[in-house]
N, C-alpha and C positions, 0 to 999 in steps of 0.2 A: 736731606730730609727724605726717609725712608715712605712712601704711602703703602699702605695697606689694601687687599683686595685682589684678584684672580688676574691672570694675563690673557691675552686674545687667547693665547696657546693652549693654556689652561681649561678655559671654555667649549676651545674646540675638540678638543678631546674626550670633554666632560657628554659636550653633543654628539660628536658621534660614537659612543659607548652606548648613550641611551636610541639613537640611532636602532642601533645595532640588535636593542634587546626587543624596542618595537618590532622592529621586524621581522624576528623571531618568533616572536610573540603571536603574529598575525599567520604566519605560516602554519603553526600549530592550531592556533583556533579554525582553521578552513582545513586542518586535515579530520579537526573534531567533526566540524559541521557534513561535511560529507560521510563521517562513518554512523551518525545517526541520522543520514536522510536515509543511509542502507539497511541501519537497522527497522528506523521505523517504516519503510515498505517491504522490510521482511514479517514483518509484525502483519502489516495489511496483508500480505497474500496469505500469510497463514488464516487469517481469521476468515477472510474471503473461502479458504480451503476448507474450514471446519465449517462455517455454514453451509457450505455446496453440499459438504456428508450429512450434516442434521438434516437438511431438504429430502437430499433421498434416503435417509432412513425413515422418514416421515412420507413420503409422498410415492415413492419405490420407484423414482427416479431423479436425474438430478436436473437443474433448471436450465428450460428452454428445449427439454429433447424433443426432440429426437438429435436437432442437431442447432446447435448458435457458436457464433463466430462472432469476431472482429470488436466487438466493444464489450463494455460492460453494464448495459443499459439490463440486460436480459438478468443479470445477475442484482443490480439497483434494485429493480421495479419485484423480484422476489424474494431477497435475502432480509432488505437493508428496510423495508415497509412492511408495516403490520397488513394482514391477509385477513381476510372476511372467510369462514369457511359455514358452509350449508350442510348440517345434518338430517338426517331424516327424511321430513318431505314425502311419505307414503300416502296414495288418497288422495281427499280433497285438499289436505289442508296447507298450509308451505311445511318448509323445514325451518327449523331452529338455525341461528347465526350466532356464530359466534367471533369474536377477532383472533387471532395466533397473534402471537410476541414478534417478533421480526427476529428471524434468525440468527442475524450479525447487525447488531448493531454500529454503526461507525461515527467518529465524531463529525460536526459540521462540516469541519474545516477537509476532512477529505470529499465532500461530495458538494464544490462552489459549482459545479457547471452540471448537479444533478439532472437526470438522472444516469450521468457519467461520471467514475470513479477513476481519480488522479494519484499519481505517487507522488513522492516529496519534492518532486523534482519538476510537477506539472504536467506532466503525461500521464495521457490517459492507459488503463490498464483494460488487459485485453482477455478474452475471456473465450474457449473453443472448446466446442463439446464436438464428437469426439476429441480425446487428447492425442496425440504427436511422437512420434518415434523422434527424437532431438541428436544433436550431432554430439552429447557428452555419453551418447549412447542409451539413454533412459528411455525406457519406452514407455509412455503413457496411454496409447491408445485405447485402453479400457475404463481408461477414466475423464477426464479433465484437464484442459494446460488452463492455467490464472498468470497470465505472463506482464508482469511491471520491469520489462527491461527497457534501457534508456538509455543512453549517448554516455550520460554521466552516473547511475548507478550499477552498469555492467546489465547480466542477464540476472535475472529473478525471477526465478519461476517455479511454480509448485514443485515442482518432481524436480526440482533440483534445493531443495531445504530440506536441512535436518527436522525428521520428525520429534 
């Protein structure tokens, strides 16, 4: 009598083929995930970079001068927050207020531990006026380094993105 149905051998086969394509599978999806955590904090320092230029085309300087260093609190508290600005005010009487837009907007989710700004990766981004003569040879020292480099996203940093 003949029965019907798959052998141990059969099955284990069948397992690890499917084994095999999981795994596969998950290696690819963590090479995805890491190339949009790079993109999306190339994204952020860009925009971080465009705001710092509307500031000082607006303000004929850029934020925190003369000189700020080390976090990005300096760049938080002026870019990413609507601004009260005072006109006028000749005489007795005050001047006129008004709000400005916030420079750069950012989602929530980049600013949990505001008024500190993180990359995708949980680090905080760093922000140095003047900017830095860098070892790819870039010299920024006339302007501004916006540095999101990490352990695990490599260096990223203004003067080193395509404009």
């Amino acid at each position: 009598m003949r029965r019907h149905g798959f052998t141990v051998l059969e099955l284990l086969v069948v397992i690890a083929i499917l084994g095999f394509l999981v795994s596969a599978l998950a290696v690819a999806c963590a090479g995805m995930t890491h190339r949009a955590n790079v993109v999306a904090t190339q994204s952020l320092v860009r925009a971080l970079d465009a705001g710092c230029h509307s500031y000082e085309s607006k303000f004929g300087k850029y934020p925190g001068a003369p000189s700020a260093t080390a976090d990005t609190t300096v760049l938080y508290r002026t870019l990413c927050v609507s601004l009260v600005a005072t006109e006028g005010g000749t005489g007795a009487g005050p001047g006129k207020s008004r709000v400005l837009e916030p420079f750069c907007e950012l989602p929530k989710a980049r600013t949990p531990l505001a008024p500190q700004i993180h990359d995708d990766w949980g680090w905080p981004v760093r922000y140095t006026l003047p900017g830095t003569a860098h070892a790819d040879g870039t010299d920024n020292t006339a302007g501004f380094d916006i540095d999101a480099s990490s352990t695990e996203g490599g260096v990223i940093g203004n003067w080193n993105l395509d404009r």
